[in-house]
N, C-alpha and C positions, 0 to 999 in steps of 0.2 A: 439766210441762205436762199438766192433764189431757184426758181425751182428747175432753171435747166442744168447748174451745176449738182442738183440731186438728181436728174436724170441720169446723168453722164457718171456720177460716182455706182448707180446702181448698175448700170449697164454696166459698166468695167466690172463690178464685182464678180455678179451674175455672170458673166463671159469668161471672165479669166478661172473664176472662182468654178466652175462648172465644167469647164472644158477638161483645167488641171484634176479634179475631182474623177472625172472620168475616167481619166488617164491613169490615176491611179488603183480604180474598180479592174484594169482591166489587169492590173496585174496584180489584182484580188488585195490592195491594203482596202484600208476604208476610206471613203470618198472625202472625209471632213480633213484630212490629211490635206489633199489637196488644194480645197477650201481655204482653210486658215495659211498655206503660202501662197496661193492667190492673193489674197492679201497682204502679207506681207511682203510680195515683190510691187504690188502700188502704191505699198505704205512710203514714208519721205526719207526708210532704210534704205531703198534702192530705187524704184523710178519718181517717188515724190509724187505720183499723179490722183491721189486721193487724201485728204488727211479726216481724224475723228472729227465727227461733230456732235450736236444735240441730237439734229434731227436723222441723223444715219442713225444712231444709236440708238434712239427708240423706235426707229422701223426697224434695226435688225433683234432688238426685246420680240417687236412683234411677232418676228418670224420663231423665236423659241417657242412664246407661247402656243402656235400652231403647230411645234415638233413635237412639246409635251400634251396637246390633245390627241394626236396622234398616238403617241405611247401608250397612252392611257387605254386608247380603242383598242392598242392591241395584245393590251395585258391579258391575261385571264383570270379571272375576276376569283373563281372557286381556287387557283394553286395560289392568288395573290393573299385570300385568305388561310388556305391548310397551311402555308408557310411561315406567317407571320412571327413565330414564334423564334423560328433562327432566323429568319428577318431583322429582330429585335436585337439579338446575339450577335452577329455578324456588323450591325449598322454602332453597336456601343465598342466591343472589341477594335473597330476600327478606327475609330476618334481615339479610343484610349492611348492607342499604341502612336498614332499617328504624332499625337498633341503631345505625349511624350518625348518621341525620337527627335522632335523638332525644338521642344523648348531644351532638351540637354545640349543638343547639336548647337542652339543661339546660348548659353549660358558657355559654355564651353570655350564660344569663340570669344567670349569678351564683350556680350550686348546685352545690356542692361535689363535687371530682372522686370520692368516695365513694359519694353518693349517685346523680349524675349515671351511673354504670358501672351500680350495679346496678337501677336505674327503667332505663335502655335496653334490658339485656339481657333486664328481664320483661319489658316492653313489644315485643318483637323477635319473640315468640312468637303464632304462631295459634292460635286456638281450634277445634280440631276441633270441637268442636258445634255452633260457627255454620255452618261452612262444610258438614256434614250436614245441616244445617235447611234453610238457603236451595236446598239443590243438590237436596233431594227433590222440592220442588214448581217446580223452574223447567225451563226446555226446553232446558239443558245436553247436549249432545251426549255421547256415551258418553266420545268423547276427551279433552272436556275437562275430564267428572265424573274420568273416572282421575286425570287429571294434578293436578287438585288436591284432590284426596284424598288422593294419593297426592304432592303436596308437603307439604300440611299436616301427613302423616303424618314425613316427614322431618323439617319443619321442629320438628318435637316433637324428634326424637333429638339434633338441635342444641341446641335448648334444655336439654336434660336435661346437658347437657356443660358449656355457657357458664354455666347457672343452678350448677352445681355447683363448677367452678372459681372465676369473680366471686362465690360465696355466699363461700368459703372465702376468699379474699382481703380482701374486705371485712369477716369477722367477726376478723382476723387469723390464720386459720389457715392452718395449710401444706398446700402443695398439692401432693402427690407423686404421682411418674410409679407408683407400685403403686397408689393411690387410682385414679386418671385409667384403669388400664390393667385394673383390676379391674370398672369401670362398663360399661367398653368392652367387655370381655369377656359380663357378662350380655347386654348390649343386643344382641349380636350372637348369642350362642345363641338366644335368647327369639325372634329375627327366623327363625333357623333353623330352630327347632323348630316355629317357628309357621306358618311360609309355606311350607314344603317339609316335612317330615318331617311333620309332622301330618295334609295331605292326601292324603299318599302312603298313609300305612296307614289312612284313611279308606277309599279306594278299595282297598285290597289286602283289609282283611277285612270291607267292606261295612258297616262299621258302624250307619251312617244308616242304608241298605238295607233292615235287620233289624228298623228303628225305625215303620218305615212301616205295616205291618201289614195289615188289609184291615178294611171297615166304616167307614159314616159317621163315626166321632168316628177312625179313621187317626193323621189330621193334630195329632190334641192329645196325643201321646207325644211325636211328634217337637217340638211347641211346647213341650213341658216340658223336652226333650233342650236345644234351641238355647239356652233363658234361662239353663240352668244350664251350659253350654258357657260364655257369653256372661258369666256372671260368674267362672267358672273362670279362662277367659283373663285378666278383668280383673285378677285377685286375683294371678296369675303376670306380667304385665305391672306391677304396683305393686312385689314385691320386685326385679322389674330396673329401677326404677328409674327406667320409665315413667309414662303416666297413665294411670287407670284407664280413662279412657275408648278410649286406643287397643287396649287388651284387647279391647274388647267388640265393637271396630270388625275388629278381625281375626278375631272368633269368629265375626261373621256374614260376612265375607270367605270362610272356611274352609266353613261350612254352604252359603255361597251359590256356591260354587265346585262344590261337591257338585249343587247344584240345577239348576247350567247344562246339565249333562250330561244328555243323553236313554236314559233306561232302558228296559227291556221295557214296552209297552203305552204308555208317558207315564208311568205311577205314579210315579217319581220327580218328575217334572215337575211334575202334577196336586200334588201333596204341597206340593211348593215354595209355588207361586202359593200355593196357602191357606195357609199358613205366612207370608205374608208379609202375607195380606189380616189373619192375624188379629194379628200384631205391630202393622201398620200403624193398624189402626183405634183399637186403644188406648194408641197414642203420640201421636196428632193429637188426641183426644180427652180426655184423660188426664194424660200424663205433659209432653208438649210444657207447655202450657201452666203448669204446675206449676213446670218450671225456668224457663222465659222470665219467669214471673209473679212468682215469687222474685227474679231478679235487679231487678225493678223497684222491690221493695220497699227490695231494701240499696241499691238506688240512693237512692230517696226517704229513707231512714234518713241516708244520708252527705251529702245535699244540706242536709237539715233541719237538723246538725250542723254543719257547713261555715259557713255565712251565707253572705254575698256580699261577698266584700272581692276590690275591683275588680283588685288585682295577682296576687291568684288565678283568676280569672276569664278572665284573660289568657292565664294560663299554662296554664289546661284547655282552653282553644279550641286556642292554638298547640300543643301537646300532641296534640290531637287530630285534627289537619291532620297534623303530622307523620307520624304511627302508618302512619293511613290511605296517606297520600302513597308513604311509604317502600315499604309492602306494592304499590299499585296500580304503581308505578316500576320497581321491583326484579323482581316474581313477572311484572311483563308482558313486562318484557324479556327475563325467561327465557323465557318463553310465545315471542317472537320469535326467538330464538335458535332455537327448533328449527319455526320457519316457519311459525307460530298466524300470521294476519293481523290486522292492526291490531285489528279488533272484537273476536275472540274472544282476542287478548293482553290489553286492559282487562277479559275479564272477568272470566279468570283473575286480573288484579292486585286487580278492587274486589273480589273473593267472596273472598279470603286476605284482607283487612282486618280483620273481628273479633278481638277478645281474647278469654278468659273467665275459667271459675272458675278455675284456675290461677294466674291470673296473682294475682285478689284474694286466694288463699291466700298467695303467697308474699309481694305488698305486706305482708299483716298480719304475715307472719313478718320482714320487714325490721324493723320500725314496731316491736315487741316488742322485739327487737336493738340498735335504736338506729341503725341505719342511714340510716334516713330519719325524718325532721320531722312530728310530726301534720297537721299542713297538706299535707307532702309528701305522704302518707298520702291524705289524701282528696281531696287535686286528682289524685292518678292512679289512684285507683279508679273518680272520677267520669267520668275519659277511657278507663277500662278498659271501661266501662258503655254510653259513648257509641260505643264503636264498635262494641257487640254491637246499639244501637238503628242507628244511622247505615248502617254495611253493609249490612242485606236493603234498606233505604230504598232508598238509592245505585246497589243490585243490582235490583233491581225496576225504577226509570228506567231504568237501563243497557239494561236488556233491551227493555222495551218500546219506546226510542229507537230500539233496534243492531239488536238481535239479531233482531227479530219479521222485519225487510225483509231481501231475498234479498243 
């Protein structure tokens, strides 16, 4: 690809993707709305003027990974821990229910107990980048940005077990307790190392501290410290076994842990905020719209391919009711269990709804395997796609119904 037709794909994105996006702030949805049909009016569904490639696709990776540092900066580090525990509840309850409703809804229809195991268990997974996106700009109370951050974040490590076990079974391989107890093992230092030991000797030899310096331009060491923090973690978070994107989302967990805390004078403080104003403006501006705007394209790609044959059509709608259903059921009941009231328990269930890249990475790697059916193939990407557009939609009413009144 040369590089003036990646100019040109970005630029269109970025414009259309940004403009639309706007457009829809102003009538208070969420701007990723926007985004992802920006895209999919330049996808080859309708104007044809962009189509997927390698190199879009991993600049638009890039730009999540800089949504999920973001996030991370502006979690809070003390309710991300008192929560944990319906965290934990909320993020299993919701695979449970999810992975259920979807593998009876495929058994049901006549799709083979192969394929029907492993489309549940992708489909059982959240998408942390949705649920970063929608959670930045909505009026999420701190307790319940923890708590489902901090499911979704679970609900990855589940994933990473049932995707790795049902991969294995369905490709025919064996599935041994040294495999299983080897995964388990990374996933549990990488948590270790990352949430507790890392922060510790942040604060024991001041690291950051030392980072901040004094003079107007301060703050852009420490900006160049956190991005490359932010993809460190990522990069250590992928050999355990993770997603990249929860790396980046504990990187800025870890800096933004750092930034809570009140130093001599504010300077740490002071630091922070601008670190965050200056991440923030070139992810809204930038990179958001970049991955949102991608995803609209491989949608319009898979739709364009696809056609419309009416027992497929069936089967993406009920598909996509399920996903959705299972997550708002499951994560809200957990939300209940630890005494969220009715309102703020749906909100937790509609904003755990998304799927993402994840999941169409691992359909494609079914689909190559043989596991699943081209048609199977691109009726669950198009419901993977549908629930990244459908959730800020869903979340955005939600809110504005529920949540605005006392």
């Amino acid at each position: 690809m040369d590089i003036s037709r990646f100019l040109l794909d970005i630029l269109l994105l970025i414009f259309i993707g940004r403009s639309l996006g706007l457009l829809f702030v102003r009538f208070k949805f969420q701007s990723l709305i926007g985004e992802v049909l920006g895209g999919l009016i330049l996808s080859s569904l309708v104007l044809g003027l962009v189509r997927p490639n390698e190199t879009l696709m991993l600049f638009s990776q890039f730009g999540i990974i800089v949504l999920m540092l973001l996030s991370g900066l502006l979690t809070d580090f003390r309710s991300f821990q008192e929560y944990k525990t319906s965290s934990i509840v909320v993020g299993i309850l919701g695979v449970l229910f999810s992975m259920s409703f979807i593998f009876l809804t495929l058994w049901v229809m006549g799709i083979d107990l192969q394929s029907s195991l492993f489309i549940s268990v992708v489909l059982s997974n959240t998408a942390v980048e949705v649920c970063a996106t929608i959670l930045l700009k909505s009026n999420a109370s701190k307790k319940i940005h923890a708590i489902i951050m901090g499911a979704s974040f679970v609900d990855d490590i589940i994933a990473v077990f049932l995707i790795g076990v049902v991969g294995s079974l369905t490709l025919g391989e064996e599935v041994s307790i040294w495999s299983i107890s080897f995964l388990s093992v990374k996933v549990i230092l990488f948590i270790v190392i990352t949430l507790l030991l890392i922060p510790y000797i942040f604060e024991k030899v001041s690291v950051v501290d030392k980072l901040i310096g004094s003079g107007p331009q301060r703050e852009k060491v420490l900006l160049t410290f956190t991005v490359l923090f932010a993809i460190l973690m990522a990069i250590a978070a992928m050999y355990s076994g993770l997603q990249v994107v929860i790396g980046a989302y504990i990187g800025g967990l870890i800096v933004g842990k750092w930034g809570s805390k009140v130093g001599p004078m504010l300077k740490r403080r002071i630091a922070y905020e601008e670190l965050i104003d200056d991440i923030s403006s070139y992810s809204h501006a930038l990179f958001t719209p970049l991955f949102f705007g991608y995803v609209g394209i491989v949608l319009g790609e898979v739709m364009s391919n696809l056609g419309f044959d009416t027992s497929l059509i069936y089967l993406i709608i009920i598909l996509t009711i399920m996903a959705l259903l299972g997550k708002f059921l499951g994560c809200g009941l957990g939300a209940k269990i630890f005494h969220l009231d009715n309102r703020a328990a749906g909100y937790v269930g509609i904003a755990m709804g998304g799927r993402g890249a994840l999941e169409m990475v691992l359909l494609t790697l079914g689909y190559e395997k043989g596991i699943i059916s081209a048609s199977l193939f691109a009726s669950v990407v198009i419901v993977t796609l549908l629930t990244v557009i459908l959730t800020p939609i869903l979340f955005s009413l939600y809110e504005r119904k529920f949540m605005a009144s006392p």
